[in-house]
C-alpha positions in Angstrom: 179.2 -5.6 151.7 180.2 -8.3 149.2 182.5 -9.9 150.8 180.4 -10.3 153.9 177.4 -11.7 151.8 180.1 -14.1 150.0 180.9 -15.2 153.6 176.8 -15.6 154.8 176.4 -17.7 151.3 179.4 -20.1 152.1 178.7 -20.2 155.9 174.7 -21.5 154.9 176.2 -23.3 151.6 178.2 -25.4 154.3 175.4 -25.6 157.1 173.2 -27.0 154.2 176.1 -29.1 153.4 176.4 -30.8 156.4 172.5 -31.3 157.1 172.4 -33.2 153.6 175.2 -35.2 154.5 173.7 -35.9 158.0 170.2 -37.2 156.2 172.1 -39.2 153.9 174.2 -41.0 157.0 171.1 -41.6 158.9 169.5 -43.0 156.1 172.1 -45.5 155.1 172.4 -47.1 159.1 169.6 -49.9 158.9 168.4 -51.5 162.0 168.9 -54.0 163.8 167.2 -57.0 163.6 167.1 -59.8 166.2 166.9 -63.5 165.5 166.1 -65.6 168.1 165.8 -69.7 168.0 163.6 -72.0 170.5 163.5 -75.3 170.6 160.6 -77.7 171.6 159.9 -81.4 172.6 155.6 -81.6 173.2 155.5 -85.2 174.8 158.8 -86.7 174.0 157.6 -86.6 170.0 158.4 -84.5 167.4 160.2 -81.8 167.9 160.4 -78.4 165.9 162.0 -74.9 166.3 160.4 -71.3 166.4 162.1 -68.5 164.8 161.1 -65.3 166.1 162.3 -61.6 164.7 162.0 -58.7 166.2 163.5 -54.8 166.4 163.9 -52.1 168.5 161.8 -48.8 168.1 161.8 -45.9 170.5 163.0 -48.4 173.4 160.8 -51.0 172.5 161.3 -54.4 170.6 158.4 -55.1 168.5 158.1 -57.7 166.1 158.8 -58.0 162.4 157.0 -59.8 160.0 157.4 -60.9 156.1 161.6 -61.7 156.8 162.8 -65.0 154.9 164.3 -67.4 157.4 166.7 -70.1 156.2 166.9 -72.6 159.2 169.7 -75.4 159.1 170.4 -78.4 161.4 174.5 -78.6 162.4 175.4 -77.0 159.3 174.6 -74.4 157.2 174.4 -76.1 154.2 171.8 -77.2 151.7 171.8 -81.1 152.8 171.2 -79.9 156.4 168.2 -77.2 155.7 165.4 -77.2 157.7 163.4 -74.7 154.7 162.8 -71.2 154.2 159.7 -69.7 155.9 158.6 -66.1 156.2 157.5 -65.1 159.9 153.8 -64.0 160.5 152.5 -61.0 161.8 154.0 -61.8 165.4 157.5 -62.3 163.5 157.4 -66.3 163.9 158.7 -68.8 161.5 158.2 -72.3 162.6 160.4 -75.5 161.7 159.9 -78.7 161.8 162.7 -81.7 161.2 162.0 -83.5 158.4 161.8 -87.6 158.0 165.1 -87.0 155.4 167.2 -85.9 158.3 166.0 -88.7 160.9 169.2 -90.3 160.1 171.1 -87.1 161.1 168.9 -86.4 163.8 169.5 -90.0 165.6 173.6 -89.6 164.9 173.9 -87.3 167.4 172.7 -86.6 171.2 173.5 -83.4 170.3 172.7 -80.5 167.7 172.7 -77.2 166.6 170.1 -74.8 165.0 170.9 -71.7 162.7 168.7 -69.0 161.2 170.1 -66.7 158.9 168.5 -63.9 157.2 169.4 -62.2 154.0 169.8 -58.0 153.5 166.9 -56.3 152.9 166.2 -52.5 153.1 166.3 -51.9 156.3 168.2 -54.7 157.7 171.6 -56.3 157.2 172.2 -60.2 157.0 171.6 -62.1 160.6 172.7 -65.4 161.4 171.9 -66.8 164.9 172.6 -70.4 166.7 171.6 -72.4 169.8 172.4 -75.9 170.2 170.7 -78.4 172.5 170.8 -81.7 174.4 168.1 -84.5 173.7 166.2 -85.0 176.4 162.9 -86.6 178.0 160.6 -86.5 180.5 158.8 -89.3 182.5 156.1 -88.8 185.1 155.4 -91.2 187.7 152.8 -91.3 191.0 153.5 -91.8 194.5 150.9 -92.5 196.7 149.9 -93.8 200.5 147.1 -92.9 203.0 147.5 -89.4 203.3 149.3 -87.7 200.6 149.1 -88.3 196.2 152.6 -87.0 195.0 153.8 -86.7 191.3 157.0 -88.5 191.0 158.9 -86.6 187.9 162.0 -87.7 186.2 163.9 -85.8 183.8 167.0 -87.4 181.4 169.3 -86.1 179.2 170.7 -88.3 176.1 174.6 -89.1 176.4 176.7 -91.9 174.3 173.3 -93.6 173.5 172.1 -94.1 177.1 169.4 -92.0 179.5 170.9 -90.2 181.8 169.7 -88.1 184.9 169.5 -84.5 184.1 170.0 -82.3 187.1 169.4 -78.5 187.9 166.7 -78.4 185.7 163.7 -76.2 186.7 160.2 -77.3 185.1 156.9 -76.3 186.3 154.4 -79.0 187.4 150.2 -78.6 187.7 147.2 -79.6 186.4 146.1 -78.8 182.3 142.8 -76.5 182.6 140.9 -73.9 180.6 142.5 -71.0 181.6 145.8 -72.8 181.6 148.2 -74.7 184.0 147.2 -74.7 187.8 149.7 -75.6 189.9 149.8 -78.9 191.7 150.2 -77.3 194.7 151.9 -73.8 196.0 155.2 -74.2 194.5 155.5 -72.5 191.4 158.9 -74.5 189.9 160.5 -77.3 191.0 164.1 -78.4 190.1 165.5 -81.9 189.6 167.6 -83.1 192.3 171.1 -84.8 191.5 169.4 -88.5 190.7 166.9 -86.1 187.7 164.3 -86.6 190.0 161.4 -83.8 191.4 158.5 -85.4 193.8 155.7 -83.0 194.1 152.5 -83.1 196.2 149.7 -83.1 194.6 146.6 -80.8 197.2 144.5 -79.9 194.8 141.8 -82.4 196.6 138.1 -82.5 195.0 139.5 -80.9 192.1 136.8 -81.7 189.2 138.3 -83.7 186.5 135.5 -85.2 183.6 133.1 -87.9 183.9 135.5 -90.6 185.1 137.8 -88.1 187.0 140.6 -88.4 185.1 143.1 -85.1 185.4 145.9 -84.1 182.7 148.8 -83.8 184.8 151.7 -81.3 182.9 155.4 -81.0 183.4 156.7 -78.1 181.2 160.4 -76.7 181.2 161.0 -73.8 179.6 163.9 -72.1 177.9 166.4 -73.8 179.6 170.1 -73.7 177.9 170.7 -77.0 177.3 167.1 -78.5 176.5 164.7 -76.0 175.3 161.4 -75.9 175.7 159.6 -79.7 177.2 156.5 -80.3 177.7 155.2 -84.1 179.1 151.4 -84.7 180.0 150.2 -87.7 181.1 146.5 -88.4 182.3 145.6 -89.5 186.1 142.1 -90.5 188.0 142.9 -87.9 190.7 140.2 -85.7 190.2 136.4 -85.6 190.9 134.1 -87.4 188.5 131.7 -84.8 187.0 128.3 -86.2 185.7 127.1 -85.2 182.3 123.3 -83.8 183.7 121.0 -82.2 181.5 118.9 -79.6 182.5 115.3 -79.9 183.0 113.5 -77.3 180.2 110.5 -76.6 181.8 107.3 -74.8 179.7 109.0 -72.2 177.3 108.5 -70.2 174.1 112.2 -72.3 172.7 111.5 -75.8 174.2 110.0 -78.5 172.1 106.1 -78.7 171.3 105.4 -81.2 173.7 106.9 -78.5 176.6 105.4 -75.2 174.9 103.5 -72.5 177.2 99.8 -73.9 178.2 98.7 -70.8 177.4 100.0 -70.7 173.5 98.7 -74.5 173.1 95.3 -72.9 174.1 95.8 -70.0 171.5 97.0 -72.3 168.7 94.3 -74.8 169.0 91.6 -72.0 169.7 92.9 -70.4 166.3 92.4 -73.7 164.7 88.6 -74.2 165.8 88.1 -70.9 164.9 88.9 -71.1 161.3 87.6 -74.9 161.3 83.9 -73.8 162.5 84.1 -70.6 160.1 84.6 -73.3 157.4 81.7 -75.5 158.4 79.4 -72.4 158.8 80.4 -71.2 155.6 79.8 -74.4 153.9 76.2 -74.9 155.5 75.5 -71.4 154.4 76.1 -72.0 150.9 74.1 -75.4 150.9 71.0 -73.5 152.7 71.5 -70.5 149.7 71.2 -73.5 147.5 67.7 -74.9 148.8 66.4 -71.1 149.1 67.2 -70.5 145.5 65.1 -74.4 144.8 62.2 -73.4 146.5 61.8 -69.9 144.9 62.3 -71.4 141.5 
């Protein structure tokens, strides 16, 4: 019987064994953390950079917050840093290039961006880079008897000069509240081999604000060589709205001069009330007065 029980001992000794080692392995793998870069150019200004981190979890990426982000410009080094931020609750850091690296900014068409992370507990160093092309966007109109079209132009920089950028998909509409309506039934558009995209505008009697003016929007988004544009300019094509204010008629909330009939009665009721309860009071007390003479 011993030696069996010897045996049972080692066999769970060595099943016990290999479960420890198991939960010490699967502890020490740390996840995977994703860094990705975007770059963006609102109105041909300043541009900046979003950082955003994210991991997978049960076949899902969701994003991670409180990770340091050291962003550089071309090169990883301190003269080229961009700063450290720590992303937010949606796992976004965001960059801007500052006014000591204009001079390296305007060297080049040209440049690269890198994100690097350190190790923390769960996740090992990351270091990611894009690179992109300078690049701008113009918008122009076309117009005749029948049809308003929205001439857009889009240019890439190369040995100092503008040149046109083809290939390049970009959405075109109209700036609203609830976002960008397109200009017409396309949703994208893409620049033919001169940079150019004409699109009809036939959103006709669309209300614009008191003079009619419409924010017109051009937006490219997460293409490979230019990032993320985005060019607005302002045109009269829309319908002039008048600013018209409401006649309040008679109401408990309007002003005293448009208060109910019925509560002006009321209030000035309750006034003569308490006025004539005064006045008879006060000729009461004179009459007590001469009562009180004429007995003495």
């Amino acid at each position: 019987m011993k030696p069996k029980n010897n045996l049972l001992k080692l066999f769970l000794a060595f099943c016990l064994l290999i479960v420890s080692v198991n939960m010490v392995a699967q502890d020490s793998v740390k996840k995977e953390l994703l860094v990705d870069i975007a770059y963006y150019l609102p109105a041909n200004k300043l541009p900046y950079i979003l950082v955003h981190t994210k991991t997978k979890v049960e076949k899902r990426f969701l994003p991670v917050k409180d990770i340091k982000i050291a962003a550089f410009m071309d090169s990883d080094s301190a003269a080229h840093s961009l700063g450290n931020v720590v992303t937010d609750e949606n796992g976004t850091a965001k960059f801007m290039i500052p006014s000591s690296m204009k001079t390296v900014w305007e060297s080049s068409p040209t440049h690269s961006f890198i994100a690097t992370t350190g190790a923390t507990k769960e996740f090992d160093e990351t270091r990611n880079e894009i690179s992109i092309t300078k690049s701008k966007i113009e918008i122009d109109t076309v117009a005749d008897a029948e049809t308003r079209s929205l001439q857009v132009s889009v240019f890439s920089l190369s040995d100092g000069s503008w040149i046109p950028a083809s290939g390049v998909e970009m959405k075109i509409g109209v700036r609203r509240a609830g976002g960008i309506l397109p200009v017409s039934d396309e949703e994208t558009y893409t620049s033919d081999s001169a940079g150019m995209v004409q699109a009809e505008f036939k959103r006709e009697e669309l209300p614009g604000d008191t003079a009619g003016n419409l924010a017109m929007v051009v937006k490219i988004e997460d293409n490979e060589n230019f990032g993320n544009l985005e060019f607005e300019r302002v045109i009269k094509w829309g319908e002039p709205v008048k600013s018209v204010t409401p006649e309040i008629g008679r109401s408990l909330w309007a002003t005293r001069n448009k208060a109910p009939i019925w509560l002006l009665v009321m209030a000035l009721g309750i006034m003569a009330g308490v006025w004539i309860t005064i006045v008879y009071l006060i000729s009461t007390i004179f009459k007590i007065k001469r009562l009180g003479k004429q007995t003495g």
